[in-house]
C-alpha positions as CSV (number, residue, x, y, z in Angstrom):
1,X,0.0,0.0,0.0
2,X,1.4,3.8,-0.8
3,X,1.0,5.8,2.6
4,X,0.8,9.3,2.7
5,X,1.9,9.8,6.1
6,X,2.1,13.4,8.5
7,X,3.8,13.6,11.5
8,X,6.3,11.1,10.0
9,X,9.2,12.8,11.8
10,X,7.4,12.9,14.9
11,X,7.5,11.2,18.3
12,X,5.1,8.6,16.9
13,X,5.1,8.6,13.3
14,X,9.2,8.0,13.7
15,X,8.2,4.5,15.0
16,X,5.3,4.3,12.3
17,X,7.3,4.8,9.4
18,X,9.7,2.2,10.1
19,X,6.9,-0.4,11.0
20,X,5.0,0.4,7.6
21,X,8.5,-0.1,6.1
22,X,9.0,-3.6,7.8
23,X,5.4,-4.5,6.5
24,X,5.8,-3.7,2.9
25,X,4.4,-0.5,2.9
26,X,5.4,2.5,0.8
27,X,6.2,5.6,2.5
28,X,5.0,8.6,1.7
29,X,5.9,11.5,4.9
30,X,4.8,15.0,4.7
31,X,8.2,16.9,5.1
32,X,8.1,20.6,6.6
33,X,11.8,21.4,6.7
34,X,14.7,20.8,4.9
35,X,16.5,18.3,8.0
36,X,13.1,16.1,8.2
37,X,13.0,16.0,4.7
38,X,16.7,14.7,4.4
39,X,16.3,12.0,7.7
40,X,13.5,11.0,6.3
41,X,14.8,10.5,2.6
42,X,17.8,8.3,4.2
43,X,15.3,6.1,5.8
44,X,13.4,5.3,2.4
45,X,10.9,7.7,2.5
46,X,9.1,9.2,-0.6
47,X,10.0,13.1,0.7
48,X,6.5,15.3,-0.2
49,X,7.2,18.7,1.3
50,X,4.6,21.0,3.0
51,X,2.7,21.9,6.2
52,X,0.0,21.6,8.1
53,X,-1.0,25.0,6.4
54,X,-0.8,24.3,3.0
55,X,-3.8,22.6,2.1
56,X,-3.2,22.1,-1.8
57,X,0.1,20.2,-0.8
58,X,-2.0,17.7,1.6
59,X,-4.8,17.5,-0.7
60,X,-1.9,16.3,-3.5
61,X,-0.4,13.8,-0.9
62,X,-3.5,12.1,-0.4
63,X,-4.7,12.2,-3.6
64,X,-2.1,10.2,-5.1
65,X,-1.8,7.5,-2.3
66,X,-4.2,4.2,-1.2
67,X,-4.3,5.2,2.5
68,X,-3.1,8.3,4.9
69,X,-2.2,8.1,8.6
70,X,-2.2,11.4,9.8
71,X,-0.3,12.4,12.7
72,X,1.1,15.6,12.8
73,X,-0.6,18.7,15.2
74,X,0.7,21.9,16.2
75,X,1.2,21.3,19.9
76,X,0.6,25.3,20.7
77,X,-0.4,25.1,24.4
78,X,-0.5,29.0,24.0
79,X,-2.9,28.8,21.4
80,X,-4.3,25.6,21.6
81,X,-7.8,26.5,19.8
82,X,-5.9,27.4,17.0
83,X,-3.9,24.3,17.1
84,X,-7.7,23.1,16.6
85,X,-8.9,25.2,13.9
86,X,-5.8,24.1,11.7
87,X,-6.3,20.4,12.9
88,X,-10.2,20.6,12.0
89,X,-8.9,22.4,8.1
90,X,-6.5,19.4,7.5
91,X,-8.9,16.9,8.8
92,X,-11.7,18.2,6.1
93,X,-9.3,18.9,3.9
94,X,-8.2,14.8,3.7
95,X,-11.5,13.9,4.0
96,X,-13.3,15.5,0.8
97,X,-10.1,15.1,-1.5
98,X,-11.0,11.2,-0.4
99,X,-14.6,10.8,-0.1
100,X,-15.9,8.4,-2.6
101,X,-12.5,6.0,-3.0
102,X,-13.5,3.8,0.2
103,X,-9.6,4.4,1.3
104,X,-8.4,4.3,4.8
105,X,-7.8,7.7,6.9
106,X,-6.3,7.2,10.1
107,X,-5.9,10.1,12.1
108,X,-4.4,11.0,16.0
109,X,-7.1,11.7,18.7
110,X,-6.8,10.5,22.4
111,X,-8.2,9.0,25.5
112,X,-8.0,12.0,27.7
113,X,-11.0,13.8,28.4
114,X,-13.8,11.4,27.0
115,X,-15.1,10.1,30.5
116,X,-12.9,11.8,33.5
117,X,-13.2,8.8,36.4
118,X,-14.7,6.1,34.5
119,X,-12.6,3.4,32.2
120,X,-12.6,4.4,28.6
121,X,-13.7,2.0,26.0
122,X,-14.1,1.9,22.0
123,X,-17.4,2.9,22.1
124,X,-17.9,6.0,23.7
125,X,-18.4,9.0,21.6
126,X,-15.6,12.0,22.0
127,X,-16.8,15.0,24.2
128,X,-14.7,17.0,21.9
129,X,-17.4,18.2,19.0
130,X,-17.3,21.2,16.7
131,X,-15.2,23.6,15.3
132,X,-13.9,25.5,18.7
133,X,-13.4,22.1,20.4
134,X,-9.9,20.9,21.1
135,X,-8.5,19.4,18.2
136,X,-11.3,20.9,15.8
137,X,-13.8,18.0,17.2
138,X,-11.3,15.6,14.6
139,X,-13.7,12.7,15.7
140,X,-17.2,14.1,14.4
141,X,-15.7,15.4,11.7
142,X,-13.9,12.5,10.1
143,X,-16.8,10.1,11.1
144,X,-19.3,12.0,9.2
145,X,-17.5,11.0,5.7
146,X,-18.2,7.3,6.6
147,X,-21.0,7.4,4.2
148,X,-19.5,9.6,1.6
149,X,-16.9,6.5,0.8
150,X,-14.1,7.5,3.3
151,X,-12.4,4.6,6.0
152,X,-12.0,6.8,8.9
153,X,-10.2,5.3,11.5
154,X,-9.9,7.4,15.3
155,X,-5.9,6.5,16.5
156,X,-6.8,7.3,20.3
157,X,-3.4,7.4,21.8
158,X,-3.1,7.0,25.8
159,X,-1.6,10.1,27.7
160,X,1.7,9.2,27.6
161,X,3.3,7.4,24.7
162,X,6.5,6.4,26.0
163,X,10.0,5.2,24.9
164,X,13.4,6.0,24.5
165,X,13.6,9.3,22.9
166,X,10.3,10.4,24.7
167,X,10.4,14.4,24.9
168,X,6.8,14.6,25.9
169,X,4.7,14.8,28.9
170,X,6.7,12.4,31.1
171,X,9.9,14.1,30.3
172,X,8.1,17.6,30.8
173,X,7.3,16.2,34.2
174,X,10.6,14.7,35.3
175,X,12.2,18.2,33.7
176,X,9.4,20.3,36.2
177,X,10.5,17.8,39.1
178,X,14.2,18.8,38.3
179,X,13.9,22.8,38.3
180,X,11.5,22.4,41.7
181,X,13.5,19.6,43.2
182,X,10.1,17.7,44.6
183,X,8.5,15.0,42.4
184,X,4.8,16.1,42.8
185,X,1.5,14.6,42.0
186,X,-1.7,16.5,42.1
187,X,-3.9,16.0,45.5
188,X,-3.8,12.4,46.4
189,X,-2.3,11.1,43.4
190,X,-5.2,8.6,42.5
191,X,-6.3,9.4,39.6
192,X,-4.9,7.4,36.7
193,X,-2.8,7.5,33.2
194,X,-2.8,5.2,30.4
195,X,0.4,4.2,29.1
196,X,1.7,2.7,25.8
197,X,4.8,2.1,24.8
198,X,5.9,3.5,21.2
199,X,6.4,0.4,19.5
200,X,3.2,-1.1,20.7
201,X,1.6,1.9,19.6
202,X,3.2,2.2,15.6
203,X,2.2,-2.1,15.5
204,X,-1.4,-1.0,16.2
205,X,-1.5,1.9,13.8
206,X,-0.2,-0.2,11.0
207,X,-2.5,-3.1,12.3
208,X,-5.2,-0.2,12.0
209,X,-4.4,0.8,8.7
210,X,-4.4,-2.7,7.2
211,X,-7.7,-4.4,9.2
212,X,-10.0,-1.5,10.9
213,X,-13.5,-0.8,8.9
214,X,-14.8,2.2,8.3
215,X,-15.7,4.4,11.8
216,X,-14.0,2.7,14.2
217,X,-12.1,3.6,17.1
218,X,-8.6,1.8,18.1
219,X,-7.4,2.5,21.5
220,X,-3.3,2.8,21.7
221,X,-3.3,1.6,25.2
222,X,-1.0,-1.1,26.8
223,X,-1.7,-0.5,30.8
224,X,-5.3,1.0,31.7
225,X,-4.3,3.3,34.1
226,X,-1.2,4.0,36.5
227,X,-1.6,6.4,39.6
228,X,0.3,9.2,39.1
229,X,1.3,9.4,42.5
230,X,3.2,6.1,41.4
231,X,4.6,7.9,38.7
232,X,5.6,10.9,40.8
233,X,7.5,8.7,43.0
234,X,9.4,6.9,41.1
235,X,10.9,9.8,39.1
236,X,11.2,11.1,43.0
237,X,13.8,8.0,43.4
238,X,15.1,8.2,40.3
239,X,15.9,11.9,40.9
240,X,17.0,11.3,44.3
241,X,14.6,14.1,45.6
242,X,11.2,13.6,47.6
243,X,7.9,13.3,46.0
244,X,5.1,15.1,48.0
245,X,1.6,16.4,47.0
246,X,0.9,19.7,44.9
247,X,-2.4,21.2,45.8
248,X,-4.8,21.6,42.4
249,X,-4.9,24.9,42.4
250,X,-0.9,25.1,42.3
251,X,-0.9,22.7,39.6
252,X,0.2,25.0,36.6
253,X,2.5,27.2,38.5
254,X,4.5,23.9,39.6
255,X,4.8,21.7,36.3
256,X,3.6,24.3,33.8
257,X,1.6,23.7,31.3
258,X,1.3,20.2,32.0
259,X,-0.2,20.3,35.2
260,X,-3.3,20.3,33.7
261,X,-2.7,17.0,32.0
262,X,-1.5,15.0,34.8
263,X,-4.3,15.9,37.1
264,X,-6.3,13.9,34.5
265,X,-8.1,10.8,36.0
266,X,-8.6,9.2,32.8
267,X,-8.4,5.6,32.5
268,X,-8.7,3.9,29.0
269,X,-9.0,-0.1,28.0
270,X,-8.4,-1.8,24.8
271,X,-9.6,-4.5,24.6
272,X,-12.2,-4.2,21.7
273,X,-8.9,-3.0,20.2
274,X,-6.8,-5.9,20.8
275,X,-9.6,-8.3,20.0
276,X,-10.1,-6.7,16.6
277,X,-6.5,-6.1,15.6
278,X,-5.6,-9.1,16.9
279,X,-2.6,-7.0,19.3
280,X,-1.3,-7.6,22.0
281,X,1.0,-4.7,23.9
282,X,3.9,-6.5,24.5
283,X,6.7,-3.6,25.2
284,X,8.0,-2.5,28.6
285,X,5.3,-0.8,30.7
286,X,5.8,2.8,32.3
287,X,7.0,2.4,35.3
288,X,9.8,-0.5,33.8
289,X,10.6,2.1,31.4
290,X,11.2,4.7,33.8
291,X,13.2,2.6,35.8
292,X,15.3,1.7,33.3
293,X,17.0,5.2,33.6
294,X,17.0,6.8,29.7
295,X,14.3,9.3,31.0
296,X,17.6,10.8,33.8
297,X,20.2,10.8,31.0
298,X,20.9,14.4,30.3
């Protein structure tokens, strides 16, 4: 299959491209500057350059490929509802250049958010709808072109995807935990992360792209939910420093913009996933991971 891929240089798509490779796949990666364009060319990559703002060069991408997995976002936490209104453009914009050619359309979404406190499964319905909702309500969007001959396929990554070379949320935590020199969790530390490790989560976005029908949801989830307060104190001994409580309202002025995220009790399963992919997670979990000590190597 020729996949048009964005986000191919990305935290995840790095560890999609290669597993599309592996499969037989051609590669196909959205390229935004020059030094993606050339990593990605010596991996055996197709190079097709543009952005997430240049619509014409997406719509030509897609056009001229049998599936797309779409990845990339503009993770602006200063201007996150614009991050959506761009996501919610390239999501349409995919959509109608493949509506009537029954080819798939993966696309990134998440767990978080959905059902705070309660286990999230394949079938509930994203909160996140319209336009001015984070991530331009991606879910609602796509699934409406089921019936106008488009695959759509919801990639509902866990809150942390993580591996070595992670440089998101975990290592913006451990980083916060650093500069403050406590390890913090937010109140008691109950509330609960999914985790998934990288490589689990590119074998079920190629599994996705080769077996999901038409308006289904995949969950990228390998452990259901981990306190953070778990979390929190093993970066705490990693670290060497003490882990200790951060009241909610302190949340953002002691890990940033991130605090919001990791007082998040948002577990996920996926089950229906595995069952329907035939996957199994089968990387290091979280905490293993952490322990291993890449996340402390400056």
């Amino acid at each position: 299959m020729r996949v048009f891929v964005t986000g191919a240089s990305g935290w995840i798509g790095s560890a999609v491209v290669p597993e599309l490779l592996d499969a037989g796949h051609e590669v196909v990666a959205l390229a935004r500057s020059r030094e993606a364009a050339a990593a990605l060319h010596d991996k055996g990559v197709e190079v097709h350059r543009g952005d997430l703002d240049d619509l014409e060069s997406l719509r030509k991408g897609a056009d001229a490929a049998h599936g797309v997995v779409h990845l990339a976002f503009k993770h602006d936490f200063s201007d996150y509802a614009g991050a959506g209104r761009t996501e919610r453009s390239v999501l349409e914009t995919l959509c109608e250049t493949m509506a009537g050619s029954d080819r798939p359309l993966l696309f990134a979404s998440g767990v978080a958010g959905i059902r705070p406190g309660h286990v999230v499964t394949e079938n509930d319905s994203h909160s996140m709808r319209g336009p001015d909702a984070p991530r331009g309500g991606g879910e609602e969007l796509a699934f409406g072109y089921t019936e106008k001959g488009v695959r759509p396929v919801a990639l509902r990554f866990s809150t942390t995807v993580h591996g070595v070379g992670d440089h998101g949320f975990i290592s913006t935590i451990i980083d916060a935990a650093r500069e403050t020199g406590v390890s913090g969790y937010v109140g008691d530390g109950s509330n609960r992360w999914p985790a998934v490790h990288v490589r689990d989560a590119a074998r079920m976005t190629r599994l996705a792209l080769e077996k999901a029908p038409p308006g289904s949801v995949m969950h990228a989830v390998g452990e259901e939910g981990i306190a953070t307060r778990e979390i929190a104190e093993v970066i705490g001994h990693e670290l060497d420093i003490p882990s200790r409580s951060v009241d909610p309202d302190e949340a953002l002025s002691h890990f940033g913009w991130v605090g919001s995220f990791f007082a998040l009790d948002t577990p996920a399963s996926s089950s229906l996933t595995q069952q329907s992919l035939n996957w199994t997670p089968v990387e290091p979990g979280l905490i293993e991971d952490l322990r291993a000590g890449h996340y402390f190597r400056r």
